[in-house]
C-alpha positions in Angstrom: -33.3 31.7 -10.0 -36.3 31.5 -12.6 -36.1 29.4 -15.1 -36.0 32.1 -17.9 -32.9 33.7 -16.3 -30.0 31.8 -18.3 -32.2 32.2 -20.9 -32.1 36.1 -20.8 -28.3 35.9 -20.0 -27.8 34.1 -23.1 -29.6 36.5 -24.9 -27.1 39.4 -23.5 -24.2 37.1 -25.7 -26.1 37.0 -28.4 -27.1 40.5 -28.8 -23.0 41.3 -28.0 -22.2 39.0 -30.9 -25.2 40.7 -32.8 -23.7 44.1 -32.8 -20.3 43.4 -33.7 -22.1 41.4 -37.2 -23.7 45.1 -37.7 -20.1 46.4 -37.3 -18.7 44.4 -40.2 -22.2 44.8 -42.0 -21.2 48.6 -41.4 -17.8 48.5 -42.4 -18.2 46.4 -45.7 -20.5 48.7 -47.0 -19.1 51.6 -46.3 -15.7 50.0 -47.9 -18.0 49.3 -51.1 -19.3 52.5 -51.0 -15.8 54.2 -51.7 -15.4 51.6 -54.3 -16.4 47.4 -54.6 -13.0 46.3 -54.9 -12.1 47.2 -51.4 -14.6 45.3 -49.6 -12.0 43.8 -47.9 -14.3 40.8 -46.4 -12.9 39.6 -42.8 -13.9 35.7 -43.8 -12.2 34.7 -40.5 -14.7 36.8 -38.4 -17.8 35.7 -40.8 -16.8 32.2 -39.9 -16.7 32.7 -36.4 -20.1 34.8 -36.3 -21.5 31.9 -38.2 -20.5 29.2 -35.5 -21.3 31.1 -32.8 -24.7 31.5 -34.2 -24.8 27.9 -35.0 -23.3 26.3 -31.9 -24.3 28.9 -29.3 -27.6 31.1 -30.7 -28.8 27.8 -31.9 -27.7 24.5 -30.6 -27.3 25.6 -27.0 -29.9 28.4 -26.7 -32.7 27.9 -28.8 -31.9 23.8 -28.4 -33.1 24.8 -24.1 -35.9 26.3 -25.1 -37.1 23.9 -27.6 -36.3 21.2 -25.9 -36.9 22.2 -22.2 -39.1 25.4 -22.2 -40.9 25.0 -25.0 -41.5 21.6 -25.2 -43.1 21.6 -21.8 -45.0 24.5 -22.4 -46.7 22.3 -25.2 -48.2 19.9 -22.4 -49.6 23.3 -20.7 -53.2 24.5 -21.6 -51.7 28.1 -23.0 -54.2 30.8 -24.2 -54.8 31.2 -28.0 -52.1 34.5 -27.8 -49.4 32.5 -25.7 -49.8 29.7 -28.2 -49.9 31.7 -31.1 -46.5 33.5 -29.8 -44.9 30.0 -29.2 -45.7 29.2 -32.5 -44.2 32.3 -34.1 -40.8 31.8 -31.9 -40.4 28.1 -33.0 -41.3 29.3 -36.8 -38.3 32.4 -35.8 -35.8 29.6 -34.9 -36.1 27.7 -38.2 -35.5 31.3 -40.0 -33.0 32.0 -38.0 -31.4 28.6 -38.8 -31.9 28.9 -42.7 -30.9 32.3 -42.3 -27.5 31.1 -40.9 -26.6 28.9 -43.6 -27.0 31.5 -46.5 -24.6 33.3 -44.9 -22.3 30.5 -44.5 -22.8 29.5 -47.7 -21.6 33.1 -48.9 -18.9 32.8 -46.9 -17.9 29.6 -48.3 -18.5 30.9 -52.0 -16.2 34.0 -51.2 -13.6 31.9 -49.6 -13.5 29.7 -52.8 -12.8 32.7 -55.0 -16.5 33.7 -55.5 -15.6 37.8 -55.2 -19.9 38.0 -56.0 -20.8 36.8 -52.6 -19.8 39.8 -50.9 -23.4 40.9 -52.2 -25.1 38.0 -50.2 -22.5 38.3 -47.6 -23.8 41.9 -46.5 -27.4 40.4 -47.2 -27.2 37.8 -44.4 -25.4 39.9 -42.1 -28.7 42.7 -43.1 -31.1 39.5 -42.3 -29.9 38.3 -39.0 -28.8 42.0 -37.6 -32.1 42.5 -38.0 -33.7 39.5 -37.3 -32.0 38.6 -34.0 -33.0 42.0 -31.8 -36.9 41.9 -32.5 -36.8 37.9 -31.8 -34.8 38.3 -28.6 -37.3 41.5 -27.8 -40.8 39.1 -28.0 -39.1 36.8 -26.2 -37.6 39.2 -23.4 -40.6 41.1 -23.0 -43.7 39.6 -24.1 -43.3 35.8 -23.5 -41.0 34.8 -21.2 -42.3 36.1 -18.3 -46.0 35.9 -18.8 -45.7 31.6 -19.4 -43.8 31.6 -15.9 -47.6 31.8 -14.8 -48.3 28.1 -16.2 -45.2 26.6 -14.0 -45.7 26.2 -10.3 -42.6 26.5 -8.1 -41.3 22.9 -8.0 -42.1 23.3 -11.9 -39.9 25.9 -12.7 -37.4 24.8 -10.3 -37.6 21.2 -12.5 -36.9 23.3 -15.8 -34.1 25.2 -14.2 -32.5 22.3 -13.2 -32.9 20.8 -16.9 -31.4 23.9 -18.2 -28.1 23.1 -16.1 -28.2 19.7 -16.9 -28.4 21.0 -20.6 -25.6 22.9 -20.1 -23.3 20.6 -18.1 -20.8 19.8 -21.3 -20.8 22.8 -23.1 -18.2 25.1 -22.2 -20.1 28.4 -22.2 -16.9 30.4 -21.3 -15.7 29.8 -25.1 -18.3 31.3 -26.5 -18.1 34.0 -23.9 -14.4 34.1 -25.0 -15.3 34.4 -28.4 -16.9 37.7 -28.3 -14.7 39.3 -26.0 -12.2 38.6 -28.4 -13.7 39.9 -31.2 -15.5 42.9 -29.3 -11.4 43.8 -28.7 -10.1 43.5 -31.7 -13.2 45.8 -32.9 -14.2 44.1 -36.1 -12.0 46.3 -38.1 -10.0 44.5 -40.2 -8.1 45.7 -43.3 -9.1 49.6 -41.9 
């Protein structure tokens, strides 16, 4: 197995998780479209969206390729492009990160009574639905397989092996779990 293939798996999650945040995105405005007062936010879905992101997107997937890919990739003699994309993903990861935590925050507003938020609630669902596909697309298509090329064998076998090691206390099936769940219930609260 490459390296880069738990990588890609992951990014199958993610993009599950991804389209069920457009789904609420959908419904909310939609809901505000017939009038504001029936937004009808689903906070309990927001907050799991907003861990996954945090715990899975970020701490677990982005964390192996900062920490594993990335960071040995910095000890590599990459060309000016390769570089310049490596840079832009590890500049994407600290947007996606901010971007996270406005929408937490507006959850956390609306959950304390803040009826307002629902305004920055369907702006950081807009941010990281968008976001999230184009940043898993570069990485999918135009990185991760091209810097394979600066590994040999034993050196990608080394990374792959990190990767697990990475892995070893997380329980991954939660967060698999977590989107099954959702992906059955349909994201259509209150409808």
């Amino acid at each position: 197995m490459l390296p880069i293939a738990p990588l890609m798996i992951e990014h199958r999650l993610i993009e599950r998780m991804i389209r069920l945040m457009a789904q609420e995105q959908d419904r909310l405005q939609a809901n505000i479209a017939v009038s504001p007062e029936f937004a009808f936010v689903e906070p309990r879905f927001l907050q799991a969206a907003v861990s996954f992101l945090r715990d899975y997107a970020d701490a677990c997937h982005h964390g192996k390729e900062e920490e594993i890919l990335f960071a040995a990739l910095q000890a590599k003699p990459l060309s000016p492009a390769h570089r310049r994309i490596l840079q832009q993903l590890q500049a994407e990861h600290r947007w996606g990160r901010e971007a996270t935590q406005r929408l937490a925050f507006a959850t956390q507003r609306f959950l304390q009574g803040q009826e307002e938020a629902v305004t920055d609630i369907l702006t950081g669902l807009e941010a990281l639905v968008t976001f999230y596909p184009a940043h898993i697309a570069a990485e999918d298509q135009e990185f991760f397989l091209p810097v394979l090329a600066y590994f040999s064998p034993a050196e990608q076998a080394a990374l792959l092996q990190q990767m697990q090691i990475f892995d070893q206390d997380r329980d991954m099936a939660h967060y698999e779990a977590l989107v099954a769940a959702w992906e059955a219930q349909g994201c259509k609260c209150h409808l």
